[in-house]
N, C-alpha and C positions, 0 to 999 in steps of 0.2 A: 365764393365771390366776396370780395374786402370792398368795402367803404369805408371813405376819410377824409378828412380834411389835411391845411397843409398850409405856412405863412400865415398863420392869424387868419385861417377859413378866407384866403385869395385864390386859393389853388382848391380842386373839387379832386380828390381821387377815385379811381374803379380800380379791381385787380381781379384778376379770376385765374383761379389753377385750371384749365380744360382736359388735363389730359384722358381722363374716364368719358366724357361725354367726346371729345372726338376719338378718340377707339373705340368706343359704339358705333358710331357714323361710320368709320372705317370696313368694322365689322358687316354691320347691316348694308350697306352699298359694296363691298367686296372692292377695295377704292386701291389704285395704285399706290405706291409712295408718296408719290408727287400731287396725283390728287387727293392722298388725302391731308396732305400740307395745305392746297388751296382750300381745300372744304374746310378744313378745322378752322385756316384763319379767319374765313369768313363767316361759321358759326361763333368764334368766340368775339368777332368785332360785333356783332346782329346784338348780341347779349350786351355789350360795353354802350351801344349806341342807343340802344330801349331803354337805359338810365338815363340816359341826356336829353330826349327825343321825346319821352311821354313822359305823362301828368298822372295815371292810373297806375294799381301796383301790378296789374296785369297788360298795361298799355304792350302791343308790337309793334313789331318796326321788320318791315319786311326789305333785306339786300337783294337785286338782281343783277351779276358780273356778267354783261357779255362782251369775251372777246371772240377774238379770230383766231386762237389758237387751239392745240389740239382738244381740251377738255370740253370745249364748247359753254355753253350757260351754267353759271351758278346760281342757283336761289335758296337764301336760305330765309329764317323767320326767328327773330329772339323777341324774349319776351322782359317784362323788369321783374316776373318771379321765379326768375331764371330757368327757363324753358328754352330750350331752341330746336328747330329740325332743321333741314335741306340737304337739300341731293345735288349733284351735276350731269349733265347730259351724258357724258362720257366717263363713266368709272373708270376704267380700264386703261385710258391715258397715260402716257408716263412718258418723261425724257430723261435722258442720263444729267447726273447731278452734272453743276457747271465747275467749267475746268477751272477757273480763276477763284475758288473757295471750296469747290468742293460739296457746298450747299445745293441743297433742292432746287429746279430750278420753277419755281412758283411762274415767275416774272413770264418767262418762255412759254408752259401749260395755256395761260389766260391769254395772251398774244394784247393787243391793239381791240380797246372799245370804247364800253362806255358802261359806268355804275348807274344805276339808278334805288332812290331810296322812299318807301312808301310809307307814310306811318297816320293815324289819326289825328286830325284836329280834333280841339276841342269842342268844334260843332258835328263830331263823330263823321265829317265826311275825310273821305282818304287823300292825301293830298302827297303826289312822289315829284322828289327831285330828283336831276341826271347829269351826271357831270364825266367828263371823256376819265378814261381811266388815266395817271400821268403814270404808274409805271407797273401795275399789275401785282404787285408785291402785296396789295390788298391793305396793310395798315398804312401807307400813305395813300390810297385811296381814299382811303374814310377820310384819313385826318383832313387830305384836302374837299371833301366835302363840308365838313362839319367847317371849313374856311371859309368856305365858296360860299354854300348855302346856306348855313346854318347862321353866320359869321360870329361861330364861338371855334376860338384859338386853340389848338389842341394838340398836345405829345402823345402818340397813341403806337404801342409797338405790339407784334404779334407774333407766336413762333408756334412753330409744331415741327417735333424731331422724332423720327421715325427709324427705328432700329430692331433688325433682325423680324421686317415684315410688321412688326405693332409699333403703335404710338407710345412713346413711352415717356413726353414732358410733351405739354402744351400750355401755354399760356396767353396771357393779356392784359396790359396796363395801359389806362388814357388816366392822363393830367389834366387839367379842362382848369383855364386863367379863368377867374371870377374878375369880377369889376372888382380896380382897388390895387391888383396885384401888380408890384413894382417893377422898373426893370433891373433891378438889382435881383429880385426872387426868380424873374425866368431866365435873366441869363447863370444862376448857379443849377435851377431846375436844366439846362440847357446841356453845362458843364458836366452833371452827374450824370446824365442819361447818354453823351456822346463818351463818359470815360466807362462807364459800363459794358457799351457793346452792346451785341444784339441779345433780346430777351430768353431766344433758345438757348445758349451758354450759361445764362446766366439761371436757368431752372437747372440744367442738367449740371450744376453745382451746389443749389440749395430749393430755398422753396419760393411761389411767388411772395410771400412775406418779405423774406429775401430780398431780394428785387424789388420789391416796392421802398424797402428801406433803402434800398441805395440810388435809388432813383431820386428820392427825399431827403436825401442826407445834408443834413445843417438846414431845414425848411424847416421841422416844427411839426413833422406829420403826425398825426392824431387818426388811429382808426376806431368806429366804432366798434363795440365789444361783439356785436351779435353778428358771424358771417351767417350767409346765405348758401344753401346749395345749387350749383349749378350742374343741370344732364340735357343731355338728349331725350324727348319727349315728344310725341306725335298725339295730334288729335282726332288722330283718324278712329274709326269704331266696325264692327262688325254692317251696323245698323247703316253709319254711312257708306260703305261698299254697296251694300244691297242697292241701294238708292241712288249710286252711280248708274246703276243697270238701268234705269227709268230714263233715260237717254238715249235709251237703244228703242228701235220697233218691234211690237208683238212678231213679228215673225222674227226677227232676231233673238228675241229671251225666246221664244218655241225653242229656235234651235242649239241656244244653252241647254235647253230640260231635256230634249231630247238627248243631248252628248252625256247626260247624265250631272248638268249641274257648271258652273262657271269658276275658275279662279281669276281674280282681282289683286291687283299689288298695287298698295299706297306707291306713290314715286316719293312721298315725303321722306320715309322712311323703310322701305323694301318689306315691310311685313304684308305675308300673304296671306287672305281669305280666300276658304272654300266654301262656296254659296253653293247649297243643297237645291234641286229641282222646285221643292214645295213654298222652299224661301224665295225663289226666282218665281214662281208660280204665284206667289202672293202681292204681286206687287199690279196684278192685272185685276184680284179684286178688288169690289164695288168700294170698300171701306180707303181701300187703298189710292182711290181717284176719286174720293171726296174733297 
């Protein structure tokens, strides 16, 4: 993950390479093509959006995409020390790429809805915006949130190219106008990013560095020295699984111990726990409903 400035600090840059944390996601949810295009875009926006959105270096920023299309709900969760999980209702999804490019067809999978974006104030209570989706493609979603709602002005592109079943480039760039910034800077910011093309070609040619350079070309971009790493990371725990089970009725956990014990799957992230009899048994002692 790249940070920079850009026009005499008018322009705020993000960049992120994703392609290891969504072929994790890919992996761990067993995601079609196509879904795992929408996931990935949506986890590496969640990650672009938690830099613009919170004040903390651990501040989140939780995305929910629901459309009417086939993959049904996305939810995913980034974080600003570059953390992200989420899953979608429907792994297994997929439409044949579209005849007019050739490309994934993202736009189709998510159908017709609506984004919503949840993140902390700084009086720690949760406060989400929702705005209709305008075309499902997921980074002009965002960007026209962060318009809408936010009303911070934003270039924000996102790609994930999928080859021979793995992800093999993903990526992520927002531009974010600072007060100050001229119309002379966004319309060559404008120039550089519409003679570029989209952000997947432009990985599966070089790197996001790359691409953030050309994006910035004749602006003045300045990145700082120290990147960041960005994965796929769940906070789920063994401890919290168990303590899912506390939701259920004593005759319900009886009849885990009796089957000889319970398995539990994060939806965050597909990892399974197998909860032993004694560990489900323990959760009806005295210490344990103190």
């Amino acid at each position: 993950m790249l940070r920079g400035t850009a026009a005499n600090d008018t322009l705020r840059v993000l960049a992120i390479d994703g392609t290891a944390l969504v072929e994790e996601a890919r992996t761990r949810h067993d995601l079609s093509r196509t879904a795992s295009a929408a996931l990935g875009r949506a986890l590496i926006g969640s990650l672009l959006l938690a830099q613009v959105l919170t004040k903390t270096d651990d501040g989140r920023v939780t995305l929910r995409i629901q459309g009417d299309g086939p993959v049904g709900w996305i939810v995913v969760e980034g974080s600003a020390d570059g953390l992200t999980r989420g899953y979608v209702r429907q792994p297994h999804a997929d439409l044949p790429p579209r005849e007019s490019d050739g490309k994934l067809d993202v736009r189709g999978l998510i159908g017709q809805g609506d984004l919503a974006v949840t993140r902390l104030l700084e009086n720690s209570e949760p406060y989400t915006g929702t705005v209709e989706l305008v075309s499902g493609e997921v980074a002009e979603d965002l960007a026209y949130y962060l318009a809408r709602s936010e009303q911070i002005p934003s270039a924000l592109l996102l790609g994930v190219y999928v080859e021979g079943g793995r992800v093999t480039h993903a990526g992520g760039l927002l531009v974010q106008a600072m007060p100050g910034a001229s119309d002379e800077t966004l319309a060559r910011l404008e120039a550089n990013i519409r003679a570029m093309g989209n952000i997947t070609d432009n990985l599966r040619r070089g790197s996001i560095l790359e691409a953030t350079q050309r994006a910035l070309d004749g602006l003045g971009l300045t990145l700082h020295e120290q990147a960041t790493t960005a994965r796929f990371e769940c906070r789920c725990s063994e401890k919290r699984a168990l303590w899912s089970l506390a939701y259920f009725s004593p005759a319900e956990r009886q009849e885990m111990i009796d089957e000889g014990g319970q398995e539990v799957v994060c939806h965050w992230c597909g990892h399974k726990y197998q909860l032993q009899p004694d560990q489900i048994r323990s959760l009806d002692a005295p210490h344990a409903q103190a």
